[in-house]
KOLDO-863312 format. One line per field, with one value per residue (C-alpha): x, y, z; residue in three letters. Coordinates in Angstrom, 2 decimals. Layout:
residues N
px <- [X	...]
py <- [Y	...]
pz <- [Z	...]
res <- [ALA	...]
***
This chain:
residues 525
px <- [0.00	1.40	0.25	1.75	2.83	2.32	4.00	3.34	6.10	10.19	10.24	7.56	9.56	12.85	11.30	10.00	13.69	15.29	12.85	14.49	17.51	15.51	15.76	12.60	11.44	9.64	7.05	4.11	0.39	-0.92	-3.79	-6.45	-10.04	-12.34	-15.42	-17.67	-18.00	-18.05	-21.14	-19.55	-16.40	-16.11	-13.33	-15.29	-18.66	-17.28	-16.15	-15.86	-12.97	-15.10	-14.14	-10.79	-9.10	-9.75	-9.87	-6.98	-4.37	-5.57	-5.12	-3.11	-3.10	-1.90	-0.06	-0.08	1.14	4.60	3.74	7.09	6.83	3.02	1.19	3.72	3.04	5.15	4.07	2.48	1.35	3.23	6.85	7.33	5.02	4.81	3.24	2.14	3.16	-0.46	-1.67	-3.78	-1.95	-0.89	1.87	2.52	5.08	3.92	5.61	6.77	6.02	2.99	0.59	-2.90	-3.81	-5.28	-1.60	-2.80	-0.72	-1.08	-1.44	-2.50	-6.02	-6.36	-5.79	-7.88	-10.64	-10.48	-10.64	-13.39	-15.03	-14.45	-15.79	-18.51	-19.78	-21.67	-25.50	-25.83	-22.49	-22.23	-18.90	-18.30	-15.48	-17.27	-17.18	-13.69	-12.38	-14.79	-12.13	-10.83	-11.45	-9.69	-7.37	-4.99	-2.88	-0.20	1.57	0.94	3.06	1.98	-1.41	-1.89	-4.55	-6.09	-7.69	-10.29	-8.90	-6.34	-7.28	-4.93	-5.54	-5.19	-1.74	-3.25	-6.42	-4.17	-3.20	-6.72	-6.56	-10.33	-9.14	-8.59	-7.16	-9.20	-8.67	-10.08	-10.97	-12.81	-14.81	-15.35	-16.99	-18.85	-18.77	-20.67	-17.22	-15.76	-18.54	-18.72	-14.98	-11.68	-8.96	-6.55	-2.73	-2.14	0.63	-1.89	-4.32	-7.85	-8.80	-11.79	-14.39	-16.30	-19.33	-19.93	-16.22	-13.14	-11.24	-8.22	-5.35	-1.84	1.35	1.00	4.00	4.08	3.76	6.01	7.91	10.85	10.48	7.94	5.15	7.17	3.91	2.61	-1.02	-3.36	-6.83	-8.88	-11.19	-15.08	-15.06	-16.71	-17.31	-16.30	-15.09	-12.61	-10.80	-10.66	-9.10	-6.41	-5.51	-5.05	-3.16	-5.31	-5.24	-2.02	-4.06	-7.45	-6.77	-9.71	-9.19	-9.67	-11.58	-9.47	-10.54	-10.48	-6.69	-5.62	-7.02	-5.54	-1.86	-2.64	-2.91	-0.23	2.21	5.62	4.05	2.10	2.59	0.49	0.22	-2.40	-2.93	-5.44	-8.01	-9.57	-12.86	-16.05	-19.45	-21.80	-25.65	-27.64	-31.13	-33.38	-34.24	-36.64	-38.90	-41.05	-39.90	-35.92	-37.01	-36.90	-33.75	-35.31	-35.94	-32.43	-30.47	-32.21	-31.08	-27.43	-27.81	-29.21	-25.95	-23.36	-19.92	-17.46	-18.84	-19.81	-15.81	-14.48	-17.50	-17.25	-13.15	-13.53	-14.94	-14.78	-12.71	-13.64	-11.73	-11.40	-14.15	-13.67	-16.28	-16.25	-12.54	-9.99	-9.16	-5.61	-5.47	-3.84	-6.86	-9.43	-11.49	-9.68	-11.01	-12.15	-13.97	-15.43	-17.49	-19.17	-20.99	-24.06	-23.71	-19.89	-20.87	-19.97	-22.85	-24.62	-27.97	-28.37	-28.29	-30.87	-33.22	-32.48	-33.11	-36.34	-37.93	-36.54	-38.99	-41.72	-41.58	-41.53	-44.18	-42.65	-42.21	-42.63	-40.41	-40.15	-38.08	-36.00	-32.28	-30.98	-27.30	-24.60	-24.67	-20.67	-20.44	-17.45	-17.70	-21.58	-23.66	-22.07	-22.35	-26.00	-27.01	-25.33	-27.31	-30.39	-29.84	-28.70	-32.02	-34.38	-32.97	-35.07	-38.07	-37.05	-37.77	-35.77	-36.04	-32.49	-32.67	-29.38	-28.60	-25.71	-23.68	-25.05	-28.70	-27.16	-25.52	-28.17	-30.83	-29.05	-27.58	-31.24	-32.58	-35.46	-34.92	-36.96	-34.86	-35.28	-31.55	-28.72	-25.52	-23.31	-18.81	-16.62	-13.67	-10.83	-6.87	-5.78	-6.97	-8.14	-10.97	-11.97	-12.31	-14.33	-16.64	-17.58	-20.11	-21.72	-22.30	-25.66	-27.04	-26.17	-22.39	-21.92	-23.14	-21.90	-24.49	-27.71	-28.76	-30.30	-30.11	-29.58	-27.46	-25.31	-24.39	-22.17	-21.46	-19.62	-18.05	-16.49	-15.85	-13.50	-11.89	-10.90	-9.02	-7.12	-3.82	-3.18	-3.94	-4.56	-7.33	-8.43	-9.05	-11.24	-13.36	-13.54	-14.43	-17.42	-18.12	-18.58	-20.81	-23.16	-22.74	-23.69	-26.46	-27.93	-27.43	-28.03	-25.28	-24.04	-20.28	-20.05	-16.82	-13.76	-11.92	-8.82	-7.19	-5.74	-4.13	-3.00	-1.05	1.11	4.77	5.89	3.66	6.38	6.49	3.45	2.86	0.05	-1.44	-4.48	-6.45	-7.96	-7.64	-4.17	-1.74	-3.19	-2.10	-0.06	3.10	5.64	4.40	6.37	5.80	9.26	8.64]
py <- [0.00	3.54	6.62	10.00	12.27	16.04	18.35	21.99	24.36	24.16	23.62	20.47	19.08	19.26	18.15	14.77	14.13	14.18	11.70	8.64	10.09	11.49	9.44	8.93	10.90	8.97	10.86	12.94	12.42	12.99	15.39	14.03	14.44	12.02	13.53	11.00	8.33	3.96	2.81	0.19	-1.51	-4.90	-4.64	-7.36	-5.94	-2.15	-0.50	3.38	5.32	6.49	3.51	2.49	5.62	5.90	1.93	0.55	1.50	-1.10	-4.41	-6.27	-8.14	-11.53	-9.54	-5.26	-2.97	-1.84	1.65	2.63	-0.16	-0.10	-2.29	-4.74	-6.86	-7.51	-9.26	-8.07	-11.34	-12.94	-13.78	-15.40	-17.43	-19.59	-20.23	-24.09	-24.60	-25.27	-22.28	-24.17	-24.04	-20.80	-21.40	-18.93	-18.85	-16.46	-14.29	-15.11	-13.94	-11.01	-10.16	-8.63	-5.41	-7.57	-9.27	-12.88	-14.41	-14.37	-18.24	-19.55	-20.38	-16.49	-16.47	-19.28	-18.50	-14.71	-16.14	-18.61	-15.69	-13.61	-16.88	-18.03	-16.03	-17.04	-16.33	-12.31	-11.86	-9.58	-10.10	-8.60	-10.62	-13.59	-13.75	-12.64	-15.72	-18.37	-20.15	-21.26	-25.03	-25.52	-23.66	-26.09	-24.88	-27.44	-25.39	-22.29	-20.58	-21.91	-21.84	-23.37	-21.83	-24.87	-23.17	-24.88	-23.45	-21.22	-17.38	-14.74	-11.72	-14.58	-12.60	-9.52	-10.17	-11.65	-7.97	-6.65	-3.50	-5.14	-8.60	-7.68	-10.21	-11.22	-13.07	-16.93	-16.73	-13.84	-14.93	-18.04	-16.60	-14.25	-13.80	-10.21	-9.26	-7.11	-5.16	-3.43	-4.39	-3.00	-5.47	-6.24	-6.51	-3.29	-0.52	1.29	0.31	1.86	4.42	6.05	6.57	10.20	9.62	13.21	14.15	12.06	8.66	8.17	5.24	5.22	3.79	0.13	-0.59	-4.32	-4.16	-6.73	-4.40	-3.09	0.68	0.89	3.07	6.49	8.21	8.29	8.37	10.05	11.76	11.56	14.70	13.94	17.12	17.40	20.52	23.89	23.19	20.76	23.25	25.83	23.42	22.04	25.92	26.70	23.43	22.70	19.10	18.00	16.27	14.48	11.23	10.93	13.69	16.96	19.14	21.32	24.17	23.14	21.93	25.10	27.25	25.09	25.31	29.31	29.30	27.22	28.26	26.39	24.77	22.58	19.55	18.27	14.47	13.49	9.91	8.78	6.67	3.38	4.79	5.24	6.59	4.05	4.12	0.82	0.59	-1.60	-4.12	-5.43	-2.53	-1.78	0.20	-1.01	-4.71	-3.48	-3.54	-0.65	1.75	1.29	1.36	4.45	6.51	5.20	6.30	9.95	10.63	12.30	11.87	12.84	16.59	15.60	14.34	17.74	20.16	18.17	17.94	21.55	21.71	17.86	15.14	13.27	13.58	10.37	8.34	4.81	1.53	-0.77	-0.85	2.12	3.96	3.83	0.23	-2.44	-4.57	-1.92	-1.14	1.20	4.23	3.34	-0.08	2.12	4.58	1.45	1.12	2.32	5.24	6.19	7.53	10.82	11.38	12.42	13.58	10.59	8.61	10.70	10.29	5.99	6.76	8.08	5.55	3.14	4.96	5.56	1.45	0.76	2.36	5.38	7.98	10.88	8.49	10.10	8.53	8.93	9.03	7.88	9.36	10.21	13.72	13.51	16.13	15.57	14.01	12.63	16.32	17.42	14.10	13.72	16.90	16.32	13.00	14.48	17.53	14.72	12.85	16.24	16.46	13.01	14.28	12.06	14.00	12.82	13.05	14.00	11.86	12.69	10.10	10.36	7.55	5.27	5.37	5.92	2.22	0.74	1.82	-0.36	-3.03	-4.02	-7.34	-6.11	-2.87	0.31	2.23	3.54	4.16	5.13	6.81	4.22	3.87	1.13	1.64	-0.54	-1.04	-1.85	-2.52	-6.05	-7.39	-9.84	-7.03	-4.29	-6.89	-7.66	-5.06	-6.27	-9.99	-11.82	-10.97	-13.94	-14.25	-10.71	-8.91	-5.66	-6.23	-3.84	-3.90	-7.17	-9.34	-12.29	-12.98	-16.44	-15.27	-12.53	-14.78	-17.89	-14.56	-13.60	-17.34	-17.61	-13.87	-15.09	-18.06	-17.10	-16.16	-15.18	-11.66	-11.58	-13.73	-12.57	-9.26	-10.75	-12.32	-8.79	-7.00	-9.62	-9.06	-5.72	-5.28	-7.71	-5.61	-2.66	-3.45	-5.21	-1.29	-3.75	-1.06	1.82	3.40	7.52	8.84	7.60	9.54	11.64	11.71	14.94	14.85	18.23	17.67	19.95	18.91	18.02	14.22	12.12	8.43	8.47	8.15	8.94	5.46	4.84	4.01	5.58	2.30	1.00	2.18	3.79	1.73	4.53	2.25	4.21	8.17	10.38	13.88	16.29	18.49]
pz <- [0.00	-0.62	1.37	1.63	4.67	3.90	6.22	6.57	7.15	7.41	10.85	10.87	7.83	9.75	12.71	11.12	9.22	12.62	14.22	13.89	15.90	18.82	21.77	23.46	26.58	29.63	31.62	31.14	29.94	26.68	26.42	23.38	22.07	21.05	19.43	20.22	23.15	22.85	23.08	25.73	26.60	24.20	21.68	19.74	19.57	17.93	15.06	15.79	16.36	19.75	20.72	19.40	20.36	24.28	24.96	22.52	24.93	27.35	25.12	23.50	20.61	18.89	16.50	15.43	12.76	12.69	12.11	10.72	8.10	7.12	6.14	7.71	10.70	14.17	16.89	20.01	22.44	19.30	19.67	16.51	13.85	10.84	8.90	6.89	3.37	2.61	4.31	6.70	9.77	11.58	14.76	17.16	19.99	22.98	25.18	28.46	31.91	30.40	32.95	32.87	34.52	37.67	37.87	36.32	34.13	30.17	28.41	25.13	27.04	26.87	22.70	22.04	24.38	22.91	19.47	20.45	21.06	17.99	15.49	17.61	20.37	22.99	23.14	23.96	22.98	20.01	17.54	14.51	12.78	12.89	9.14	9.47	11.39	9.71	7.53	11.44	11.79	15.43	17.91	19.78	22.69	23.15	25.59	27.64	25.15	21.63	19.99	16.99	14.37	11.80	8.95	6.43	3.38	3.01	3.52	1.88	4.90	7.39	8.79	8.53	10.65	13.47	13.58	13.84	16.28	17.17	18.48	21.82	23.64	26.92	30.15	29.45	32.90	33.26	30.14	31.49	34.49	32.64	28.43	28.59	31.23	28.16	27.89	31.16	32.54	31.38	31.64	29.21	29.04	27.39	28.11	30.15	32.92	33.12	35.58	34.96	32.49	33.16	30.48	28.66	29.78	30.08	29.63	31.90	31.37	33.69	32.85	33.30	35.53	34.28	31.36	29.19	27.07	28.53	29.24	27.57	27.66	27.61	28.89	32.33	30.99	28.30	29.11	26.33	25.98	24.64	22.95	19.16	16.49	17.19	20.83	20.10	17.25	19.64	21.71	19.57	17.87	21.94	22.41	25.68	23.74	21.51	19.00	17.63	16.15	13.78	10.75	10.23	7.39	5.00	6.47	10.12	9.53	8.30	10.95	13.52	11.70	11.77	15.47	16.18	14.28	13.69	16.67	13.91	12.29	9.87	8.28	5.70	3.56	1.80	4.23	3.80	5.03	2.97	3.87	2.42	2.10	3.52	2.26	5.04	1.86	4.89	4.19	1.30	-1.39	-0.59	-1.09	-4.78	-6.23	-9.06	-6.38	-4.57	-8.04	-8.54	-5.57	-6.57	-10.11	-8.59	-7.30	-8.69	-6.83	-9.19	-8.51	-5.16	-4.46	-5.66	-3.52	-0.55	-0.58	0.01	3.41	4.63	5.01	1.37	-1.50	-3.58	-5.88	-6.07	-5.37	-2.92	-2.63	-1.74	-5.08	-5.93	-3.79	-6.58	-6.61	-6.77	-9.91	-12.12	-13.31	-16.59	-15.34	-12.43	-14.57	-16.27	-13.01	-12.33	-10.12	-11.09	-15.05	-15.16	-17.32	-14.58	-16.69	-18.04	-15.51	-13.80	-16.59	-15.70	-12.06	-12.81	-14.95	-12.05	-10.03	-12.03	-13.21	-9.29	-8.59	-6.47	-8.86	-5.68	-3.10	0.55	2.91	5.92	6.19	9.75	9.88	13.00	15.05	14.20	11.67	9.59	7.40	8.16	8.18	5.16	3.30	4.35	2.80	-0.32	-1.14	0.29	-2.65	-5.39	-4.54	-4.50	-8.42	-9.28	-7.03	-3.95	-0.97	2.37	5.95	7.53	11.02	12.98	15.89	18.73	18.15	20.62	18.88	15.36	15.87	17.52	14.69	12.45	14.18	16.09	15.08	13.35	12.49	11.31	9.78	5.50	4.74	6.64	6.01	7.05	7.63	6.12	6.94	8.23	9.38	5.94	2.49	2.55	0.63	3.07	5.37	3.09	1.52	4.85	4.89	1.15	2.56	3.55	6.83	8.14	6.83	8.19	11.53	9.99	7.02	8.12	4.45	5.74	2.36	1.31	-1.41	-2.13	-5.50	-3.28	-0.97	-3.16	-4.93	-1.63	-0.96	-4.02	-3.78	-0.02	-0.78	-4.21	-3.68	-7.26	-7.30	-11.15	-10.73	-7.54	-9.07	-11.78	-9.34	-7.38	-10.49	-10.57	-7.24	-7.26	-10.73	-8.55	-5.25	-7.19	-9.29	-6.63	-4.97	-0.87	0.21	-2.20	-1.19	-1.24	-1.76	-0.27	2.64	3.31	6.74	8.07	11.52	12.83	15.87	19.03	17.60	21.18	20.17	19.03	17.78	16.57	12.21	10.48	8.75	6.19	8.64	12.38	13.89	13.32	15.59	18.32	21.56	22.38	23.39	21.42	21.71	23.84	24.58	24.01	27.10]
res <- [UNK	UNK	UNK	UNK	UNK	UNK	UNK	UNK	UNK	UNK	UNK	UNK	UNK	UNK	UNK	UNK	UNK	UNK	UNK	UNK	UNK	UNK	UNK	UNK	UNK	UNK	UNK	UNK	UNK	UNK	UNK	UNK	UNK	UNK	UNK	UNK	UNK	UNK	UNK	UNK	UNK	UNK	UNK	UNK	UNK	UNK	UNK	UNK	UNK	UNK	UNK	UNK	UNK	UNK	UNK	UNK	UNK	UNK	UNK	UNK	UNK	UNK	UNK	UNK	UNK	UNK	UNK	UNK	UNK	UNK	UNK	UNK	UNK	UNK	UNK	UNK	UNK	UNK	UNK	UNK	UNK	UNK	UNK	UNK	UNK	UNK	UNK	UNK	UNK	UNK	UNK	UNK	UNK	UNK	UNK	UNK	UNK	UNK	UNK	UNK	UNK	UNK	UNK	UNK	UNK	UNK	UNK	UNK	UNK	UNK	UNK	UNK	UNK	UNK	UNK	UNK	UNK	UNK	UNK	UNK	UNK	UNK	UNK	UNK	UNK	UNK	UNK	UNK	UNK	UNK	UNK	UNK	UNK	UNK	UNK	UNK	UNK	UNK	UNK	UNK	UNK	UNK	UNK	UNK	UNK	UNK	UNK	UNK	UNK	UNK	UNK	UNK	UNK	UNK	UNK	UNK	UNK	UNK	UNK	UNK	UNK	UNK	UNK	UNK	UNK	UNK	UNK	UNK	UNK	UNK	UNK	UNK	UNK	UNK	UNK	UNK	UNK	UNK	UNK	UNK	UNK	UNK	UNK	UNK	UNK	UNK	UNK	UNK	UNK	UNK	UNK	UNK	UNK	UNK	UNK	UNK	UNK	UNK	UNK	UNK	UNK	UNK	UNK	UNK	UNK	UNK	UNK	UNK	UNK	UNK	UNK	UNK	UNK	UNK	UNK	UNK	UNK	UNK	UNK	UNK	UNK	UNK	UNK	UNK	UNK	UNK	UNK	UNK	UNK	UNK	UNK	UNK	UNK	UNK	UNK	UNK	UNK	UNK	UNK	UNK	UNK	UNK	UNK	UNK	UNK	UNK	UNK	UNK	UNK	UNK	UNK	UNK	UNK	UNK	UNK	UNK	UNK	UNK	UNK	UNK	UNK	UNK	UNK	UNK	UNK	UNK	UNK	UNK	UNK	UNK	UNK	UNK	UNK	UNK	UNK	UNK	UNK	UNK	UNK	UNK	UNK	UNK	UNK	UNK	UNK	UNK	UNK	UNK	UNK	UNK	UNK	UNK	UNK	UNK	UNK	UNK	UNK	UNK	UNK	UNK	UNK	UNK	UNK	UNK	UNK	UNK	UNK	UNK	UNK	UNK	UNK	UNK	UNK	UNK	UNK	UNK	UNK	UNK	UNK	UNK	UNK	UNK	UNK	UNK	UNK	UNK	UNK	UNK	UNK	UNK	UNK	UNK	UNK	UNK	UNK	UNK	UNK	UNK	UNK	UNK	UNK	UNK	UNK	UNK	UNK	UNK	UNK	UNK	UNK	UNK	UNK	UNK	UNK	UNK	UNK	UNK	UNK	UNK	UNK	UNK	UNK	UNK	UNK	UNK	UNK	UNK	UNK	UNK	UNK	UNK	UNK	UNK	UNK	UNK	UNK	UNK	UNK	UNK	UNK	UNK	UNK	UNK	UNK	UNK	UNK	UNK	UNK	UNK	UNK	UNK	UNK	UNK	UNK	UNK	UNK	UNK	UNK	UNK	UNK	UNK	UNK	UNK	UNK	UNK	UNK	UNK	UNK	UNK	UNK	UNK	UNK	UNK	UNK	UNK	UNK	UNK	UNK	UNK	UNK	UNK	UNK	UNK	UNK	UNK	UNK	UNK	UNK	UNK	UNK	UNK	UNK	UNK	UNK	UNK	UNK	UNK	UNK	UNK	UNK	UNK	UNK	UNK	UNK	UNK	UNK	UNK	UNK	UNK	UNK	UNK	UNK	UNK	UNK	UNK	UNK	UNK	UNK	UNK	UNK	UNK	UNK	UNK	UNK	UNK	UNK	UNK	UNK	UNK	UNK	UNK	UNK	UNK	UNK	UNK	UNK	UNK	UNK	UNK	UNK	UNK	UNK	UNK	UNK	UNK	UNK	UNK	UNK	UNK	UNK	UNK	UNK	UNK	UNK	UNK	UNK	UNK	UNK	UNK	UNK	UNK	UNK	UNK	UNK	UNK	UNK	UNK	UNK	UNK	UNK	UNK	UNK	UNK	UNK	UNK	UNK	UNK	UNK	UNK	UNK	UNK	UNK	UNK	UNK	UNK	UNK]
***
């Protein structure tokens, strides 16, 4: 994967040249805001950047991304690995003498009862990378220090996923004692310890003392700041916080860098994050694949991508992969879809004899979106306007996040459409086709279809390991995905951090999950 680092000024460009020479600084907390809150405590159960950023800190996981080397993997709980000829078998040798917060002792028990977790959870228990993990046939521990993964076919992101910022790993006893622990209990083996949780103000970690790497974390803590909107620039361009981890608009990023001066620095990358629309197909008229094809075809987001990249945090057009990723649709076999021609009348005059032949030529419906404004407001009014051009009149239906996730993730739910987030810690089909699979394959699907022909498409993608051919079968994938118009993507992402230049070790990656247990920041003061 290639991304790009853009840093504003002399002195922030010096600054990052000299990094690597720096020698890290022990002591002091890092100040940063979170614009929006987790809607509780289970690693396995979320997929917000409320949630990764203040609770990361706390885990650990089987393996991570070396941040330096991105998209490359290290271990974490991991030692060392290999991995089977065959691809079926995945061996991992565990470090020795790591303790959890509550001073127990870390085992293999803990990675396979974690992971037992992850691919089939317990009644009540809610996991999203089920489908992730469902090529796992067994998990052996032969030793307290070795677990063993035995797959049913080989899986090409089967690696990757070990180093899945989401696969916290959890105390086998505490699970045993009670599954639902995770979601109400903070206890990991992390570099920091919990403290306190302030709902509608703070998050509070400390330095875990025993923690297994060697001098390691530099910081004595972080507070992380809910603060969203207007409040939380003003707090950044008076550097009461050093940073927010998320992104930044355009315009929000330069009037922090005006404030602070050669104070600044600023890192940007493209993002694999998309806002994607999920029609309810449970609900009359989204059962019809017309009427959802329609509102795809209404919108136009090669105009949209250039408006929008103006004054939020979306820039690129692409499908249901990253654009500019080597096995995403190129330009030319993008614009063949429909809802990526750029001849944007035409495909309005389709859109509306969709309707009309449906049977809804004067549609109204409700859009359930997320009180997080960037890039959701701005995003939301957009496809309400590109919908009001075909005579579709919509409902804008903000939710805080708690209720916006909920809405859609209820077993029956009510919802018309929502403005919904893909977005992951790397480019990995397996991982962004997640969102396109049958309700049942996928518990981040709230489209609620079923649809084999996707699902033996995804079946085949997972397991070829030539990429040539793997990239036919995407192509096919996604010409299904989007006629079918279950869940339609937006326009891609850009991430802009903007942080106090005294936050070092820390590097900007594609992705607002990756990289964020804090282990190697240190503050220069």
């Amino acid at each position: 994967m290639k991304f790009s680092v853009l840093l504003l000024s002399a002195v922030t460009m010096a600054a990052a040249g000299t990094m690597a020479a720096e020698t890290p600084k022990s002591g002091g907390v890092l100040r940063f805001a979170v614009s929006a809150e987790p809607p509780n405590y289970d690693c396995h159960a979320n997929s917000s950047f409320a949630f990764i950023h203040p609770v990361r800190p706390h885990y650990s996981t089987l393996l991570k991304f070396d941040t330096a080397k991105y998209p490359a993997v290290k271990g974490d709980l991991a030692e060392s690995w290999t991995v089977a000829k065959d691809g079926l078998a995945y061996t991992f040798k565990l470090r020795k003498g790591v303790k959890f917060h509550d001073g127990s002792t870390f085992s293999s028990e803990d990675i396979r009862a974690t992971y037992d977790r992850l691919r089939n959870p317990p009644p009540g228990v809610r996991s999203l990378r089920q489908g992730t993990y469902a090529d796992i046939a067994a998990i052996e521990t032969p030793d307290p220090l070795t677990v063993v993964f035995k797959l049913k076919k080989p899986n090409a992101s089967m690696l990757a996923n070990f180093a899945s910022p989401w696969d916290c790993v959890y105390s086998a006893a505490k699970l045993k004692q009670d599954p639902k622990f995770p979601e109400r209990n903070i206890m990991g083996t992390g570099p920091f310890s919990f403290v306190e949780h302030v709902a509608g103000s703070h998050w509070t970690g400390r330095k875990f003392e025993g923690y297994f790497e060697k001098d390691k974390p530099y910081l004595n803590g972080y507070l992380a700041v809910f603060i969203a909107g207007a409040p939380m620039v003003n707090a950044l361009a008076a550097g009461e916080v050093m940073v927010e981890f998320r992104g930044h608009s355009p315009a929000d990023r330069d009037r922090i860098v005006k404030a602070l001066g050669d104070r600044a620095v600023v890192q940007e990358t493209p993002w694999v994050c998309s806002l994607v629309v999920t029609f309810n197909t449970r609900k009359k008229p989204f059962d019809d694949a017309r009427v959802r094809r329609a509102l795809s075809l209404a919108v136009d987001r090669w105009s949209g991508a250039q408006a929008l990249s103006k004054v939020a945090l979306v820039r690129h057009v692409g499908g249901i992969l990253r654009p500019g990723y080597d096995l995403a649709a190129s330009e030319k076999e993008l614009v063949q879809l429909p809802g990526w021609s750029r001849d944007i009348n035409a495909a309005r005059a389709e859109a509306r004899k969709l309707l009309q032949a449906a049977g809804v030529p004067n549609l109204t419906f409700a859009l359930t979106n997320r009180t997080v404004a960037m890039p959701y407001t701005p995003v939301g009014v957009y496809l309400i306007d590109q919908w009001r051009q075909i005579g579709v009149n919509v409902k804008h239906e903000q939710l805080e996040t708690r209720l916006y996730l909920a809405a859609q993730q209820r077993d029956k739910p009510t919802f018309d459409a929502a403005l919904d987030f893909n977005c992951d810690f790397m480019d990995e089909p397996n991982l962004q086709l997640q969102k396109y699979l049958s309700h049942d394959r996928s518990a981040i699907n709230y489209a609620q279809q079923t649809d084999r022909v996707l699902d033996d498409l995804y079946d085949k993608q997972s397991g070829e390991l030539d990429r040539k051919k793997r990239y036919a079968i995407l192509r096919e994938f996604e010409k299904r995905a989007l006629d079918q118009a279950y869940t339609v993507p937006t326009i891609w992402w850009h991430r802009i951090i903007v942080h106090h230049k005294v936050l070092k070790g820390w590097n900007i990656l594609p992705s607002h999950y990756a990289g964020q247990d804090l282990t190697d920041v240190w503050l220069d003061q």
